[in-house]
N, C-alpha and C positions, 0 to 999 in steps of 0.2 A: 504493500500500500504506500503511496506517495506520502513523504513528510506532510502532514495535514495543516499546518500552518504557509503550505505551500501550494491551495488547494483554495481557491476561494470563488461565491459566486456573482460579483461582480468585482471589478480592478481598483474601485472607490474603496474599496477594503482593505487597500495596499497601500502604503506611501513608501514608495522604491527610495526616496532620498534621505530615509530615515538608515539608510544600511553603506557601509565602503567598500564593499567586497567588488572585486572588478565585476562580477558579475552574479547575476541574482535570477532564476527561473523562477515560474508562478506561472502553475496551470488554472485556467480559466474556466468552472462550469458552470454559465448561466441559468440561473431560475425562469422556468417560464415566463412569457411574454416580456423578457430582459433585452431590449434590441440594442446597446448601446451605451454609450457615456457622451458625457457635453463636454466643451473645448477645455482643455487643461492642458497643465505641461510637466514635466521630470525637469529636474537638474541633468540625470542620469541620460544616456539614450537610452532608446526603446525599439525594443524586438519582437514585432507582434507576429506569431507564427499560428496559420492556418493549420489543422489538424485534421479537421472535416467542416466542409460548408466553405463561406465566404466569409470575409471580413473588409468592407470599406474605410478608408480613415481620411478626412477631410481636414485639409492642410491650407494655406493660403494660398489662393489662385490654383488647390488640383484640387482632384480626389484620387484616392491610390486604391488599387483592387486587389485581396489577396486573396486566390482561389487556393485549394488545397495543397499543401505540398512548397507553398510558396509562403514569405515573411515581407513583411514592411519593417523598413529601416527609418524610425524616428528621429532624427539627433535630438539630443537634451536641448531645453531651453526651446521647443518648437512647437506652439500653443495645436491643437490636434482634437480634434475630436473622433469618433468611430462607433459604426454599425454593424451588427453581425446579423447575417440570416439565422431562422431559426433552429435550424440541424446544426449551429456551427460549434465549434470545441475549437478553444486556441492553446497556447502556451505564450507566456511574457518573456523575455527576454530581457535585464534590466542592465546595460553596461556604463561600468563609472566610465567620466571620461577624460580620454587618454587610453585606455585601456586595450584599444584596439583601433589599428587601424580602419575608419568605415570611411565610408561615403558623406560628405558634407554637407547635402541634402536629401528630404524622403527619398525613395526608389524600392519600389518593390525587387525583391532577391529569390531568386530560385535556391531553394533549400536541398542542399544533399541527404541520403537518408542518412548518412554519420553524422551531420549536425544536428537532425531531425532527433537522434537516439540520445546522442550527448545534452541536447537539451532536456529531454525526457528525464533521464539520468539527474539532474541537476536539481530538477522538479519534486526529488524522492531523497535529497539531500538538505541535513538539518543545516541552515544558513551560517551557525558558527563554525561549523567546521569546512567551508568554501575557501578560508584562507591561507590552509594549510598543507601538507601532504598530499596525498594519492588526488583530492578532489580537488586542489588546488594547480594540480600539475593536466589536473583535465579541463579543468576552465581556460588554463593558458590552450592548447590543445581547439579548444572549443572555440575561444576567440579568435586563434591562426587563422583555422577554415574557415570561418566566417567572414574574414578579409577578404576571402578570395571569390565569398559567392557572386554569379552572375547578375547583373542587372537587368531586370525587363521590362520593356515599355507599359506597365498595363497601369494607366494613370490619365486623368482628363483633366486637360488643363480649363478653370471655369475662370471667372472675373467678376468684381463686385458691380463691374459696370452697370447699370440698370437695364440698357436693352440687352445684355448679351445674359443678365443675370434672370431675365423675363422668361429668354428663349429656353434656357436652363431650367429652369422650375417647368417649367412647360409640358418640356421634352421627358424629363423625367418623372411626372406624371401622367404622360399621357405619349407612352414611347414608339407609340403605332403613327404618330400625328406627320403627315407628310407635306406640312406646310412648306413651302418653297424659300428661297433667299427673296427672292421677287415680291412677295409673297407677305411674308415677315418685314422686308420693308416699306411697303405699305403699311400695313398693319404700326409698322412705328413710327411712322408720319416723316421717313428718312427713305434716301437714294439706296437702289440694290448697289451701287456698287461703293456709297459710302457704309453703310452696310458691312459689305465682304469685308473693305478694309480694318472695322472696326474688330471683327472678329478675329479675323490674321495678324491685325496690332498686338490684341489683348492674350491671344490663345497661342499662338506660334503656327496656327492652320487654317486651310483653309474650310469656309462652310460646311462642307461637303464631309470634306475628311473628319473635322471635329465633331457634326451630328453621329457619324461612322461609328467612331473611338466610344462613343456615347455610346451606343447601341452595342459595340461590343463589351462596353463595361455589366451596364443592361443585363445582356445576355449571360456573361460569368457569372455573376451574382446568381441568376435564376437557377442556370443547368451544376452550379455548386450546391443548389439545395434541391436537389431532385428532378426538377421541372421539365416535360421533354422536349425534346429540339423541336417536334411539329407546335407544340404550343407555344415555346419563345417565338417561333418563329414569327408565329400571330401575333404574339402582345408587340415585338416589332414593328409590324404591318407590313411583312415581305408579301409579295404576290405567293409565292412559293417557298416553301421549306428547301429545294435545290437552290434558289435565290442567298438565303440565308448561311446556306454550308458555304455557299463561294466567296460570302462575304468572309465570314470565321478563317476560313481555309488562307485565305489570302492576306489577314492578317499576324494569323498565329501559325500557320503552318503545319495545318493539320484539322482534319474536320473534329465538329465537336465530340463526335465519340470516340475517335483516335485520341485527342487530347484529354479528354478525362481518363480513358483508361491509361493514360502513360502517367497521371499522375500517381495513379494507385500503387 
């Protein structure tokens, strides 16, 4: 059984910067109808690792997606909030910093299954003894690898802007909605192609591609917590489920059910 002070069902329950140890595990099992936490921050960074389901974490100007088998990389000091589907199980990851070479900004990370264990491991481990011996020569160990994991684009860049912030709320209530750029600028009482520019200024893409990245975020989230590809494909509003795979495919490099079963 996991050290049980290591084991909690929401993260509100933890203050990671009450502890020095380079590094600090805490597996996550939420109480029903538990979707989340409001925007707050660590000293420490944060290693939010998917187990099963989804996990969103909404950052300034993104959102970061972590489907299964995959982590978000926090730095300390970066105000954050985050949503889990309801199948979801995570593991926390809390590193002092200095501690480890990471990334200086969010960025979801492909998780190897030795990280994946080691963390596990960590998670079944009483916290005073992190700074010493056998478990302290495995957190060095732990944080190496983790230097080295992969970075992958699975993140939407959004903007406090008002019209782009409209489109957003929009879209993501209503992900089928096939309003045009044309379309939306009328609707905002602005030019389509002042418009595009506003969006390509704010987001780093263009329309097209940024509603896209939307729709694949969308999609993760749903097909991580069960949902099937004919029915994403709907709440999308592709004409076609083949529509839909071409889009995924083209993305990420594999259709959605080659892609979840490789996360397994």
């Amino acid at each position: 059984m996991p050290f049980s002070k290591n084991v909690v069902s929401s993260p509100e329950d933890f203050d990671s910067d009450l502890f020095f140890q380079a590094a600090i595990a805490l597996k996550v099992v939420p109480e029903p109808n538990h979707s989340g936490t409001g925007t707050h921050d660590h000293r420490k960074g944060q290693l939010i690792l998917s187990l099963r389901g989804a996990v969103s974490c909404e950052v300034q100007n993104a959102i970061w997606l972590v489907p299964p088998q995959h982590a978000v990389w926090i730095p300390g000091g970066t105000p954050h909030s985050c949503r889990v589907t309801a199948n979801a199980s995570t593991c926390f990851l809390f590193v002092e910093p200095s501690a480890a070479v990471m990334p200086d900004g969010c960025c979801t990370l492909a998780i190897t299954p030795l990280v994946r264990e080691l963390i596990l491991h960590l998670v079944e481990q009483d916290r005073s003894c992190l700074s010493e011996g056998k478990a302290a020569r495995l957190v060095a160990v732990l944080l190496e690898q983790l230097s080295d994991a992969s970075v992958k684009e699975l993140h939407l860049p959004i903007s406090d802007h008002p019209k782009i912030k409209h489109i957003a709320d929009t879209l993501f209530a209503t992900p089928g909605d096939r309003t045009t750029l044309r379309e939306w600028a009328t609707r905002l009482a602005t030019s389509e192609r002042t418009l595009a520019r506003l969006v390509e200024s704010k987001t780093g893409l263009s329309f097209g591609r940024w509603r896209q990245q939307l729709h694949l975020m969308i999609a993760l989230s749903h097909l991580a917590e069960g949902v099937s590809v004919q029915r994403v494909a709907g709440i999308l509003g592709y004409d076609s489920v083949n529509a839909f795979i071409t889009m995924f495919k083209k993305a990420l490099g594999k259709s959605p059910t080659q892609y979840f079963s490789s996360l397994r």
